[in-house]
PLY file of the C-alpha trace (Angstrom):
ply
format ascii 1.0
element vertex 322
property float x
property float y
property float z
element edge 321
property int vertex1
property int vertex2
end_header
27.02 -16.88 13.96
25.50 -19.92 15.08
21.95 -20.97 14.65
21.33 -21.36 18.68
22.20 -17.89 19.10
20.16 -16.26 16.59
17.18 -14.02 17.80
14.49 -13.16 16.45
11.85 -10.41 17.46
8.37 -10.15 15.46
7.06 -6.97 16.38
3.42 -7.95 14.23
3.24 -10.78 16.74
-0.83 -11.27 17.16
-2.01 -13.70 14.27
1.45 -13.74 12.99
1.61 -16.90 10.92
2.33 -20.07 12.96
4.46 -21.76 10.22
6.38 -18.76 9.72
7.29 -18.31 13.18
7.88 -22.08 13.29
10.41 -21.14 10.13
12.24 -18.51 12.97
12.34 -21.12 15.42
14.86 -23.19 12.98
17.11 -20.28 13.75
16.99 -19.69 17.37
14.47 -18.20 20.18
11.87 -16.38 18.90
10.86 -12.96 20.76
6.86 -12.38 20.16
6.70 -8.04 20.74
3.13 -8.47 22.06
3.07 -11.12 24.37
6.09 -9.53 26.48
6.22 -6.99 28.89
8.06 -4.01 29.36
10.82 -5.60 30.54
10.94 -8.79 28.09
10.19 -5.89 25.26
13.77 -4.40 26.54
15.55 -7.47 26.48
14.30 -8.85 23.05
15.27 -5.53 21.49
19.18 -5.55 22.99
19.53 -9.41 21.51
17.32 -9.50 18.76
19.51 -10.68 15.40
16.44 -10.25 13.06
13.67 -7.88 13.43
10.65 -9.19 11.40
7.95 -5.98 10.88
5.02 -4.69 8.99
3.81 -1.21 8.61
2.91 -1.19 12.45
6.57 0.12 13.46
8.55 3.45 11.51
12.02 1.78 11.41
14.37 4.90 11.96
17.33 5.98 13.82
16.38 6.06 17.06
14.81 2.26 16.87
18.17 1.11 15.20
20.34 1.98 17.91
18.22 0.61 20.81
19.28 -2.99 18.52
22.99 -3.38 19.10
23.11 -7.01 17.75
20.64 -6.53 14.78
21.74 -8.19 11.39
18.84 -8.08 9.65
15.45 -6.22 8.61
12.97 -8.50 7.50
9.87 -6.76 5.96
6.95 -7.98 4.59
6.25 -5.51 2.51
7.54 -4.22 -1.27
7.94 -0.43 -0.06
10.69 0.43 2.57
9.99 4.35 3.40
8.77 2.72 6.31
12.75 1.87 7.10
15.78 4.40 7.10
17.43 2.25 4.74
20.05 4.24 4.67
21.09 4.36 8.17
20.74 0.44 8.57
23.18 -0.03 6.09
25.15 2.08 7.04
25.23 0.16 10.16
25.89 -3.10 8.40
22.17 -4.49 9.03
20.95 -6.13 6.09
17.24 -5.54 4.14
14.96 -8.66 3.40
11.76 -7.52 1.91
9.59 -8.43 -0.94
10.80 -6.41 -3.69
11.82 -8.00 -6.76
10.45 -11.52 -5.85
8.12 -11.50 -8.88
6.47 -14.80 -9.53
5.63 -14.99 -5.44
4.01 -11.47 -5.84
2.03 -12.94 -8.65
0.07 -14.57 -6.18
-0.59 -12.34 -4.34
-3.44 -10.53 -5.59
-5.30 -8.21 -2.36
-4.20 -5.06 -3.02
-5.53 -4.83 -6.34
-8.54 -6.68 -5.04
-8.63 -3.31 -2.64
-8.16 -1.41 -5.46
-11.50 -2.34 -7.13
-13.03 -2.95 -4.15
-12.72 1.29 -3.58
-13.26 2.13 -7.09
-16.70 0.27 -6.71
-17.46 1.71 -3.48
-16.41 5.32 -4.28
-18.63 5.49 -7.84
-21.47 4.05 -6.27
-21.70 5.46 -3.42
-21.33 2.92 -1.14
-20.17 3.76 2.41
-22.90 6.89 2.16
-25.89 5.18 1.18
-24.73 2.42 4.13
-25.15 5.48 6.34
-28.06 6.55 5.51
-29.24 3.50 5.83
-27.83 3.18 9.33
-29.54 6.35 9.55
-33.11 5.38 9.26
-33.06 6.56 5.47
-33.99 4.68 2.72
-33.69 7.31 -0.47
-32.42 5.18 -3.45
-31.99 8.24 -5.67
-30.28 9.90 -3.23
-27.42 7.71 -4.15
-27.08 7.05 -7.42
-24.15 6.40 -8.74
-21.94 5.68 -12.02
-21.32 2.34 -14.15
-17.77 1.21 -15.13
-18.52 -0.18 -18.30
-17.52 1.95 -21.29
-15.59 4.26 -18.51
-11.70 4.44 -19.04
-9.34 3.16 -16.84
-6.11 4.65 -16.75
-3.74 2.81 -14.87
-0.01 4.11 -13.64
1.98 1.79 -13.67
1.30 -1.78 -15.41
3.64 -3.46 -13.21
2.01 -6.55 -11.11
-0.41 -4.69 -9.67
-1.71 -2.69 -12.71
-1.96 -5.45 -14.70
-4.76 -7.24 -12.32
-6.18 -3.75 -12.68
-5.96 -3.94 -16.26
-8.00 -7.17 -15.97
-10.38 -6.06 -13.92
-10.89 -3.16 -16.21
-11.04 -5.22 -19.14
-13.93 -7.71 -17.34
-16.26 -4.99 -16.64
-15.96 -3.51 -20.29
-13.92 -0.54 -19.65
-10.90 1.12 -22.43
-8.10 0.36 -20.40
-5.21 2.94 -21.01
-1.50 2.95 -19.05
1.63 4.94 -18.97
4.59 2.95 -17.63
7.88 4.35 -19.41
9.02 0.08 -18.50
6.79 -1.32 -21.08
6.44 -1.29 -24.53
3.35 -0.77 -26.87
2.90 -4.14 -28.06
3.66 -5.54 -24.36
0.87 -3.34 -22.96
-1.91 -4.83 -25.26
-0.65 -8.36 -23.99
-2.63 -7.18 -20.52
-5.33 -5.60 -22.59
-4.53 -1.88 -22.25
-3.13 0.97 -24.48
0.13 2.85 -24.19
0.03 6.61 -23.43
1.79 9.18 -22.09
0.60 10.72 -18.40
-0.73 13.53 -19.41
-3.02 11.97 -22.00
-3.78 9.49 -19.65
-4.57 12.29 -16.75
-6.57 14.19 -19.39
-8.91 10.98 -20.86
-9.23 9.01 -17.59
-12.47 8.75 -16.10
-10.63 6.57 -13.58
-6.73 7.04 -12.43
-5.21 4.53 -10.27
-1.82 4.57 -9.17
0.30 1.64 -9.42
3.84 2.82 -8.79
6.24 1.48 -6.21
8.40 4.79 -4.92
11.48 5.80 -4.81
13.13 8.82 -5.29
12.64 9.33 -8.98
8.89 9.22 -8.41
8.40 11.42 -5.70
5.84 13.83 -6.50
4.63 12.16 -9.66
1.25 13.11 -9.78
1.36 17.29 -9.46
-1.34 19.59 -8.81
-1.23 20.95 -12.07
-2.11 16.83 -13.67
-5.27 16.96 -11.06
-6.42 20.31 -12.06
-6.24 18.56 -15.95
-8.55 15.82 -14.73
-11.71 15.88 -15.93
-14.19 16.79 -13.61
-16.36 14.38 -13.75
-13.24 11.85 -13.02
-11.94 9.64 -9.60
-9.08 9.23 -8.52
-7.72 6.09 -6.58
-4.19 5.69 -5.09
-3.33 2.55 -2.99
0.28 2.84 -3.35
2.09 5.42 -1.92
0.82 8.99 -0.75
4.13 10.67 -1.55
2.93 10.08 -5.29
1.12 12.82 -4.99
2.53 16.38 -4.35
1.39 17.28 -1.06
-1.65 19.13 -0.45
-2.80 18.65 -4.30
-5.47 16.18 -4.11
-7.10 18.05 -1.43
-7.22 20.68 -3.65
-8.50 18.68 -6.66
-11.55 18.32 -4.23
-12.09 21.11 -2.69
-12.07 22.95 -6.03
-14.17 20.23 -7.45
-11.32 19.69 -10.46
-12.22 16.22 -9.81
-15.39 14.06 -8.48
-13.93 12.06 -6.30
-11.04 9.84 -4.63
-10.17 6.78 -3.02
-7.04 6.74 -0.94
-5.39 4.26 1.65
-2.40 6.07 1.91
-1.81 9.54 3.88
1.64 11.68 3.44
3.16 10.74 7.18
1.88 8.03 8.19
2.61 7.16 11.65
1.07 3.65 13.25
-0.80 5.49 16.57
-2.99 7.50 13.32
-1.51 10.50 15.27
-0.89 12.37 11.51
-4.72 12.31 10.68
-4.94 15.66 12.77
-2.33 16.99 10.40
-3.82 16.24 7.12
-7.14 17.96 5.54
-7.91 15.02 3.70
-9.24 13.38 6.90
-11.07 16.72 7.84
-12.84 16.79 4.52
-13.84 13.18 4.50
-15.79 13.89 7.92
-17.99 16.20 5.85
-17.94 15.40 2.27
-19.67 12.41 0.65
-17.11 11.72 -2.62
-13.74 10.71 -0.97
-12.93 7.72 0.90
-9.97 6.79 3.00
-8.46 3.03 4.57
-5.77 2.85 6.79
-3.65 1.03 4.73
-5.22 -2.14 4.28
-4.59 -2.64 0.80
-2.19 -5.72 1.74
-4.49 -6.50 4.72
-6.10 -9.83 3.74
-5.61 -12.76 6.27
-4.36 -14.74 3.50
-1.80 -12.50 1.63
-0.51 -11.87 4.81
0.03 -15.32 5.85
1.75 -16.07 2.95
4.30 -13.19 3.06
4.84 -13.39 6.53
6.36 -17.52 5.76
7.80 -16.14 2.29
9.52 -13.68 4.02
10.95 -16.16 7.03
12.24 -18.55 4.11
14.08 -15.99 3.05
15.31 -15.23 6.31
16.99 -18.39 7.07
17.64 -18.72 4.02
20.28 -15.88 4.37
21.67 -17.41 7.88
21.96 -21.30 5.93
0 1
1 2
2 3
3 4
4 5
5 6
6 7
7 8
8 9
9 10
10 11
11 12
12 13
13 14
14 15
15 16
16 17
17 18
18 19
19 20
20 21
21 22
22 23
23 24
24 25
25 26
26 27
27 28
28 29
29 30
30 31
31 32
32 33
33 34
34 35
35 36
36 37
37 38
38 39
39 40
40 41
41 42
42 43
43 44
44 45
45 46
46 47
47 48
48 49
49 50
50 51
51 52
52 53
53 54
54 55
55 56
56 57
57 58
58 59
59 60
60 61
61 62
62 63
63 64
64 65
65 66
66 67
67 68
68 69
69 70
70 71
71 72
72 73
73 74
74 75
75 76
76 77
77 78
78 79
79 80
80 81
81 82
82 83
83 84
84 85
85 86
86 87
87 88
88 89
89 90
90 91
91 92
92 93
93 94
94 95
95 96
96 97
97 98
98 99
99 100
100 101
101 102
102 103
103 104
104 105
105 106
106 107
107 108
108 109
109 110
110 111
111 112
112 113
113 114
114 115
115 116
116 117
117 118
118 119
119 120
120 121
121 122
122 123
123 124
124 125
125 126
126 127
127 128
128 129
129 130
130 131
131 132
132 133
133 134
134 135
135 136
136 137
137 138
138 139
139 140
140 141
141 142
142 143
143 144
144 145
145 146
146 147
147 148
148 149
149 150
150 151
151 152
152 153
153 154
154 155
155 156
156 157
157 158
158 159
159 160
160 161
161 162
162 163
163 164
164 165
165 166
166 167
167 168
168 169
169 170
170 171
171 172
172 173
173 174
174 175
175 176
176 177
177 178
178 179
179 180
180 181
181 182
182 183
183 184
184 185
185 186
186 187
187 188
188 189
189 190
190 191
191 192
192 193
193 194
194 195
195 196
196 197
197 198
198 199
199 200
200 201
201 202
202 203
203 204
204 205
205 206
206 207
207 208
208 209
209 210
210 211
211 212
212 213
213 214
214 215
215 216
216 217
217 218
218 219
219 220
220 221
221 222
222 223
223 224
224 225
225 226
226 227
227 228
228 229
229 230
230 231
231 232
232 233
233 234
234 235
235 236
236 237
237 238
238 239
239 240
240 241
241 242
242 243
243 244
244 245
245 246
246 247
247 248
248 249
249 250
250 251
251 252
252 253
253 254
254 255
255 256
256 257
257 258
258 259
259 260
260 261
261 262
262 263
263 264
264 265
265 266
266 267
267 268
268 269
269 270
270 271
271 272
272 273
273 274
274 275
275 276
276 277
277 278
278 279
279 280
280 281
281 282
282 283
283 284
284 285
285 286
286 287
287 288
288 289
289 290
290 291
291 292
292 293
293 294
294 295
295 296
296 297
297 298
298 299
299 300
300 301
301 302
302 303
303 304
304 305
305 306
306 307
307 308
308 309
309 310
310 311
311 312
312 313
313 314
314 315
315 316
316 317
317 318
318 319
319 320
320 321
């Protein structure tokens, strides 16, 4: 294929990076999704070669097909279930995301700045007491909250990700435990934390935070049975993946007060318009209950990690078409 007639459609078009739609332009024409109309929307799709996305579009089936001359998937992301890998291969089309590019990741450091970010929030009491506030109130003991230090961490997953976390822990003087079936003992107290199994580390946590990218062997990781062994006095924070957690079960960890609390910016379903909220009774019990608090995943949301995967990801890209 030529480099003149290689299209390219970004579908995350507004504040998309400059340089790394410059990087595109190398290739060919260059089809920004929200500065077209319906019409120019209908054309990029039937010539687009490369289809650069976020989270913002669910990649299936029906999408695929309405892209006869795709050749590539360009994500800029480390999880695909956003992307029916399956059928795009299938159909020849060819996966660029993030996974596996290890040192770049290393740099990249705003989900597990996220991470913290809710832990903080959700022990003290943070979006509440900004409420009342907003509310005319100004009851300090109304809002106390919990300290980190001496708390234990337990982190699954010490991959990239759980090791900032193990950091973080480690700053703030908490007893940082993991489970991670990748990494030794001995590697594990490199990053300052100590080896367990997950049920140990479920039962000892006053913190769990998952850190796991999915994939089929870790759907469902985190049963209802594990949050019902949580102390209850224990929070629980997942910025990874919702389909960690057996459906339905962290709901039931708080409404049965098993645990204290949760942070979440992940939902089971996910769909871009927020149209599964009405579906889930996590969102229904956050409307009315002061210990749980969800993001729309934003963990990856920073102006400047996104910059920099969006041009990582279009060096890759033409990389593949050199």
């Amino acid at each position: 294929m030529e480099n003149k007639k290689i299209s390219t459609l970004i579908t995350e078009s507004k504040d998309h990076s400059v340089h790394g739609t410059e990087i595109y332009k190398k290739l060919g024409q260059v089809f920004l999704w929200q500065e077209l109309d319906e019409n120019g929307q209908e054309e990029a799709m039937n010539e687009a070669n490369i289809l650069v996305i976020g989270l913002s579009l669910m990649i299936d089936k029906h999408l695929i097909d309405k892209m006869p001359n795709l050749k590539v998937i360009a994500t800029q992301t480390t999880g695909l279930n956003h992307i029916d890998v399956k059928y795009a291969e299938e159909k020849g089309i060819k996966i660029i995301s993030l996974r596996g590019y290890t040192d770049f990741l290393q740099t990249i450091t705003s989900t597990a700045e996220h991470a913290w970010g809710m832990t903080l929030s959700l022990l003290r009491n943070i979006p509440w007491a900004f409420e009342h506030v907003k509310n005319n109130g100004w009851d300090r003991l109304l809002w106390r909250g919990h300290e980190l230090k001496g708390k234990t961490l337990g982190i699954v997953g010490l991959g990239r990700l759980g090791k900032m976390l193990a950091k973080y822990g480690n700053a703030f003087g908490m007893d940082v435990i993991s489970t991670d079936p990748k990494l030794s003992e001995e590697e594990m107290k490199k990053f300052g934390a100590k080896k367990v199994d997950l049920d140990t580390l479920i039962k000892t946590s006053d913190i769990v935070t998952l850190h796991v990218l999915l994939n089929d062997d870790v759907y469902n990781l985190i049963k209802e049975t594990h949050l019902k062994s949580m102390k209850p006095t224990a929070y629980f924070i997942n910025t990874a993946r919702a389909e960690l957690v057996e459906k339905d079960a962290l709901y039931n960890a708080l409404k049965n007060k098993w645990i204290a609390g949760a942070a979440i910016d992940v939902l089971w379903d996910e769909k871009p318009d927020g149209s599964h909220l009405k579906n889930d009774p996590l969102w229904e019990y956050a409307k009315i209950n002061s210990n749980l608090i969800i993001s729309p995943h934003i963990g990856g949301a920073a102006f400047e990690a996104m910059y920099a995967t969006q041009e990582f990801i279009a060096g890759l890209v033409v990389k593949n078409f050199a």
